[in-house]
C-alpha positions as CSV (number, residue, x, y, z in Angstrom):
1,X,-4.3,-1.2,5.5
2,X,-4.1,-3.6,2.6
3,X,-6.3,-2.4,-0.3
4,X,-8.0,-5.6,-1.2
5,X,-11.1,-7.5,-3.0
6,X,-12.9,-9.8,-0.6
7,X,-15.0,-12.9,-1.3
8,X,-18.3,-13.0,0.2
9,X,-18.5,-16.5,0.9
10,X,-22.1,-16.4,2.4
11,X,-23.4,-14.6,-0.1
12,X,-22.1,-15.9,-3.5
13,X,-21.8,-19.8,-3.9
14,X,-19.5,-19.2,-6.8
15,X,-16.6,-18.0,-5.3
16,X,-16.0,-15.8,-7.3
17,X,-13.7,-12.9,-5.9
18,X,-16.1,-9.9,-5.0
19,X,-15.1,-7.5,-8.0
20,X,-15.9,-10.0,-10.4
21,X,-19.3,-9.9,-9.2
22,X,-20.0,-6.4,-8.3
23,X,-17.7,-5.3,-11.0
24,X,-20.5,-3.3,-13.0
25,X,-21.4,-1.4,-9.9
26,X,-18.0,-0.4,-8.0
27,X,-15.8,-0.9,-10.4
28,X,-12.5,-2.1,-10.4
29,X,-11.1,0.0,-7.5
30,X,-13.6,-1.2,-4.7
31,X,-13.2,-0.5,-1.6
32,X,-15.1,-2.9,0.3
33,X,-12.5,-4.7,2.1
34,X,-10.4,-4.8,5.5
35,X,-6.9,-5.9,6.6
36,X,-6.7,-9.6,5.8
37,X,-8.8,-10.1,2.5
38,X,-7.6,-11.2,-0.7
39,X,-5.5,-9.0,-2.8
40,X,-6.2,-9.2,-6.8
41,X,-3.5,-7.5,-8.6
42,X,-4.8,-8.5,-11.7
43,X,-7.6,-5.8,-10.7
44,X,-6.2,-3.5,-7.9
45,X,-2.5,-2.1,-9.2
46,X,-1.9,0.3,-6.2
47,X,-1.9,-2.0,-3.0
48,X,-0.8,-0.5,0.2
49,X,1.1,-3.1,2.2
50,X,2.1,-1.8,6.1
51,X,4.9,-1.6,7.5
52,X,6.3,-4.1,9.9
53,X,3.5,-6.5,8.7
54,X,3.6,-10.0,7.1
55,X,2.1,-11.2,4.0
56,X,1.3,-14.5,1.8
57,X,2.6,-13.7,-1.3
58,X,2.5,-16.3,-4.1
59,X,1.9,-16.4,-8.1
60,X,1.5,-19.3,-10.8
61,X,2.8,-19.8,-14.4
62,X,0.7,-18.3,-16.5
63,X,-1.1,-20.9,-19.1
64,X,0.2,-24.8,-18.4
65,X,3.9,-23.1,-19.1
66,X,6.6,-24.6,-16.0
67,X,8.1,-22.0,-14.3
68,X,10.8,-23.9,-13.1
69,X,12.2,-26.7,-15.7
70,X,16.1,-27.3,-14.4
71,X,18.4,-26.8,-11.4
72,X,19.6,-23.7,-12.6
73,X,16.2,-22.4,-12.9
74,X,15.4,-23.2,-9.3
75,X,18.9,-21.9,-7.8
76,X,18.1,-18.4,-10.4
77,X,14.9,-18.0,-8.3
78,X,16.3,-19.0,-5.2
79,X,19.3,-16.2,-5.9
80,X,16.8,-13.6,-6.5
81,X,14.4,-14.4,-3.8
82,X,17.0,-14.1,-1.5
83,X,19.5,-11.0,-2.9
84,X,16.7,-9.0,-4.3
85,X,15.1,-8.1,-0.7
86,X,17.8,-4.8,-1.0
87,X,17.0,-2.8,-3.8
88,X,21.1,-3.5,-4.7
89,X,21.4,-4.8,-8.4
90,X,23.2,-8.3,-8.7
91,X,24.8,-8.0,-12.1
92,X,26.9,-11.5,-11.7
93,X,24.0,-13.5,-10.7
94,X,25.4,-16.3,-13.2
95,X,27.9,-16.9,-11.2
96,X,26.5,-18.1,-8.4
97,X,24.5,-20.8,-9.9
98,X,27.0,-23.5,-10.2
99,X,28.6,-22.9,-6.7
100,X,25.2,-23.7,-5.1
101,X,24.7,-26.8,-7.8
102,X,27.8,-27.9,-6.1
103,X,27.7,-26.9,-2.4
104,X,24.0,-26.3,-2.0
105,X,24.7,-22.7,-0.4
106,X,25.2,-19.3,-2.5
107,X,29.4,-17.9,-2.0
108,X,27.5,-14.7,-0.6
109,X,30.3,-12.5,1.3
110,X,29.7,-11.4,4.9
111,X,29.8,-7.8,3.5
112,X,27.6,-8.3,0.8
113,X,24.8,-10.1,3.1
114,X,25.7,-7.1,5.8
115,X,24.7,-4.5,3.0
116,X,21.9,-6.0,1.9
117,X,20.4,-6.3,5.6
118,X,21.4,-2.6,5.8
119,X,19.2,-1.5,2.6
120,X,16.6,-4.5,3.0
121,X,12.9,-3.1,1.3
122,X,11.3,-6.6,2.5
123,X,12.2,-9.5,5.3
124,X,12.0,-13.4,3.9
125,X,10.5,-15.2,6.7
126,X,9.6,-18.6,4.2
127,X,9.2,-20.0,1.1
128,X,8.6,-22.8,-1.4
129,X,8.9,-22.9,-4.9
130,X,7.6,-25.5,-6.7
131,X,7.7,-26.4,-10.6
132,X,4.7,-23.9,-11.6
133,X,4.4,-21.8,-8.8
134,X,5.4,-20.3,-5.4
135,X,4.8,-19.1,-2.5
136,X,6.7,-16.5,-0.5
137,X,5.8,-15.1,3.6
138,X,7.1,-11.2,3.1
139,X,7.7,-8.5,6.0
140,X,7.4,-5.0,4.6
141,X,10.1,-3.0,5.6
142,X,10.1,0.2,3.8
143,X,6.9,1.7,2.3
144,X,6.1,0.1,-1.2
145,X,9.0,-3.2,-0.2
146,X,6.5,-5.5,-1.1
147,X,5.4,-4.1,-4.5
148,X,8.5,-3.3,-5.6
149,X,10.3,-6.5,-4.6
150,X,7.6,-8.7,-6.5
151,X,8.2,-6.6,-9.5
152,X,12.3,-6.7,-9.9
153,X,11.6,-10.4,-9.3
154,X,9.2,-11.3,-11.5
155,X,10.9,-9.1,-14.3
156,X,14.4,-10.8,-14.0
157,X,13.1,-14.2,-13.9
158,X,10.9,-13.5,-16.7
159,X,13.6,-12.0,-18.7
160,X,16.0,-14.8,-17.9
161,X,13.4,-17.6,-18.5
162,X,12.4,-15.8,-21.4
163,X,15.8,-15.5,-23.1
164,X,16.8,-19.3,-22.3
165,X,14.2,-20.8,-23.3
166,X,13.3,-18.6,-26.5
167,X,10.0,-17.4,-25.5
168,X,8.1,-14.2,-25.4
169,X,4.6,-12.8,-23.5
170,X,3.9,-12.9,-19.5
171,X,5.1,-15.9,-18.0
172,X,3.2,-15.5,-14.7
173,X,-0.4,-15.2,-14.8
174,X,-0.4,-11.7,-13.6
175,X,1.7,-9.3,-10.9
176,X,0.6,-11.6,-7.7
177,X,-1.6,-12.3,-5.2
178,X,-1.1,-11.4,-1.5
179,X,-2.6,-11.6,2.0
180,X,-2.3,-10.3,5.1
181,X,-1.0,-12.7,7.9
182,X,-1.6,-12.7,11.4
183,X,1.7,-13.0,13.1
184,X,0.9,-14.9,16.2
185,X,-2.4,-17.3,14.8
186,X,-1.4,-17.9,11.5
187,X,2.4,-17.5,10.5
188,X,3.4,-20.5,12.4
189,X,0.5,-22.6,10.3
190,X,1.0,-20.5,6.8
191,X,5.2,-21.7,7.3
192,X,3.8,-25.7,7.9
193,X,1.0,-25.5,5.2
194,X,4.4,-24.0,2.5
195,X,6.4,-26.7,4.0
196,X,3.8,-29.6,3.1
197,X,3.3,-28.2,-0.3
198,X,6.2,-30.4,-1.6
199,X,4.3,-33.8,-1.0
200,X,2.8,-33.1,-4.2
201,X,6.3,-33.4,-6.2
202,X,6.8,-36.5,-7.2
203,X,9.4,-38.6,-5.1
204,X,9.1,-35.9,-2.1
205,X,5.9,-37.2,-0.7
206,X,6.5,-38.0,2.8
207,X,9.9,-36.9,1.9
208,X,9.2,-32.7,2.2
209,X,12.1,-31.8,4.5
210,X,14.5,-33.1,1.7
211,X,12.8,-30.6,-0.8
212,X,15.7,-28.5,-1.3
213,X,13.8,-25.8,-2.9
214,X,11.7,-24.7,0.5
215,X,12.7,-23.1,3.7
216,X,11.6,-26.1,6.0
217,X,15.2,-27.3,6.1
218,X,16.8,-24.1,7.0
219,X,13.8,-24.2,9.9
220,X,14.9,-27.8,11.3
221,X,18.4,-27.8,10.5
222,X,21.2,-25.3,9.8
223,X,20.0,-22.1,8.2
224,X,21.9,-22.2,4.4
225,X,21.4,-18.6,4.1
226,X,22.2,-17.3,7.2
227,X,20.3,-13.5,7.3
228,X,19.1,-13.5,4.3
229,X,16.0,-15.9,5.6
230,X,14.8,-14.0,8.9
231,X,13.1,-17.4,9.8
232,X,12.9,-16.8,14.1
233,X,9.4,-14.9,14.2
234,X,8.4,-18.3,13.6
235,X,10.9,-20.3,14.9
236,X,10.9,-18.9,18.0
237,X,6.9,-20.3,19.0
238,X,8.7,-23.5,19.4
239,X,11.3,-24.9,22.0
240,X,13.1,-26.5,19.1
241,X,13.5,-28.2,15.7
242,X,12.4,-31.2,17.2
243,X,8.9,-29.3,18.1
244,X,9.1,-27.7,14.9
245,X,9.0,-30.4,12.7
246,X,6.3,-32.4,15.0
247,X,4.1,-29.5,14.5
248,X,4.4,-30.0,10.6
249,X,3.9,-33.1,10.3
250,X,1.6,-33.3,13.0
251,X,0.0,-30.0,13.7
252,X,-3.4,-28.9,15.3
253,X,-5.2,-30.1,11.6
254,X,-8.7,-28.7,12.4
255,X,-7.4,-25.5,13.3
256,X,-4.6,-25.2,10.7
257,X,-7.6,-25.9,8.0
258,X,-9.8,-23.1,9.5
259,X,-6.7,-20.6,9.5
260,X,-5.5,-22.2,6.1
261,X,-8.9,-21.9,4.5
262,X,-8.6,-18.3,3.4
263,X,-4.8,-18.5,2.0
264,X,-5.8,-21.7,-0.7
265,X,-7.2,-19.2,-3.0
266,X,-4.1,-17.6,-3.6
């Protein structure tokens, strides 16, 4: 059960996340929560993600800093998103860069993608990264995937971001923010509501599925990342692309708002 800090939306008008209000009284470590809340891990350090379960997982710049300026920067998260699911280390990640500037696929061997499905900590299901934040949908595969993933990620792009563009301090505005995810009411909904978010890039607004930096086209066309993106929990609800990308568009609204309502906070 994910450790977690709640919002009480019937009883505080503010919002405000649960140990912001009750902080004086339980502390930062409360309790008070169950499977599905909010997690803060600006407040709780020690979450404990199940196994075989999915979660939201998202973070923003910190500040009004960009995350993501350039191509390379994009393709640099995209490499790591991808690659860091194993806890392998991917010393020649510079290399990759310009082959998927030019081909719009990573040169990732058959062996090395076999390994790192072999020593996998988390599953990718879907994603979007867009120019000051991200969101991620993570299966935890090993005890602590989750947390441990986030961090090697964050670090190297940090680092990277850091060194290019001659900056120091945190560059996101804390470790993350998760949530637990119902795999059968709201996975296929949480994927649509990611794959909308790029409407609100300019020049991609009725334009999403030609975002290239989200996993919508690898759900409607051919997968560019073959197993590193484990998209068919999802994929599988519908009888095809075709349904897929009706119910994105689309979509059962009032219900996809009621689902969605809990995940816009992160």
């Amino acid at each position: 059960m994910a450790v977690a800090i709640p919002y009480f939306r019937d009883l505080f008008s503010s919002r405000k996340p649960l140990c912001q209000s009750l902080f004086p009284f339980f502390g930062k470590h409360s309790v008070f929560a169950k499977k599905g809340d909010t997690v803060y891990n600006r407040d709780v350090r020690k979450e404990i993600f199940e196994i075989n379960e999915y979660y939201h997982v998202s973070n923003k710049s910190a500040g009004r800093e960009i995350l993501f300026v350039d191509t390379k920067d994009f393709a640099r998260f995209l490499y790591l998103i991808l690659h860091l699911q194993s806890s392998k280390n991917f010393p020649h990640i510079a290399r990759a860069i310009p082959f998927f500037e030019k081909h719009g696929v990573f040169n990732t061997d058959e062996f090395l993608t076999k390994e790192i499905i072999q020593t996998r900590v988390v599953e990718l299901s879907a994603f979007v990264i867009m120019p000051d934040h991200f969101h991620l949908v993570l299966k935890e595969v090993k005890k602590g995937g989750i947390s441990s993933y986030m961090q090697r990620l964050q670090n190297a792009y940090a680092k990277y971001w850091n060194a290019k563009y001659k900056k120091s301090g945190h560059l996101f505005r804390g470790p993350f923010r998760s949530l637990w995810v119902n795999q059968k009411t709201e996975l296929p909904h949480l994927s649509a509501h990611l794959h909308k978010n790029p409407k609100d890039v300019r020049g991609f607004a009725e334009k999403e599925l030609s975002y290239p930096w989200s996993s919508y086209i690898d759900y409607v066309g051919k997968n560019r990342f073959g197993r590193l993106l484990s998209h068919e929990i999802i994929t599988e609800e519908f009888s095809g692309a075709k349904e897929y990308k009706k119910f994105v568009e689309e979509g059962k609204m009032r219900e996809r708002a009621f689902i969605l309502g809990k995940h816009t906070d992160l």
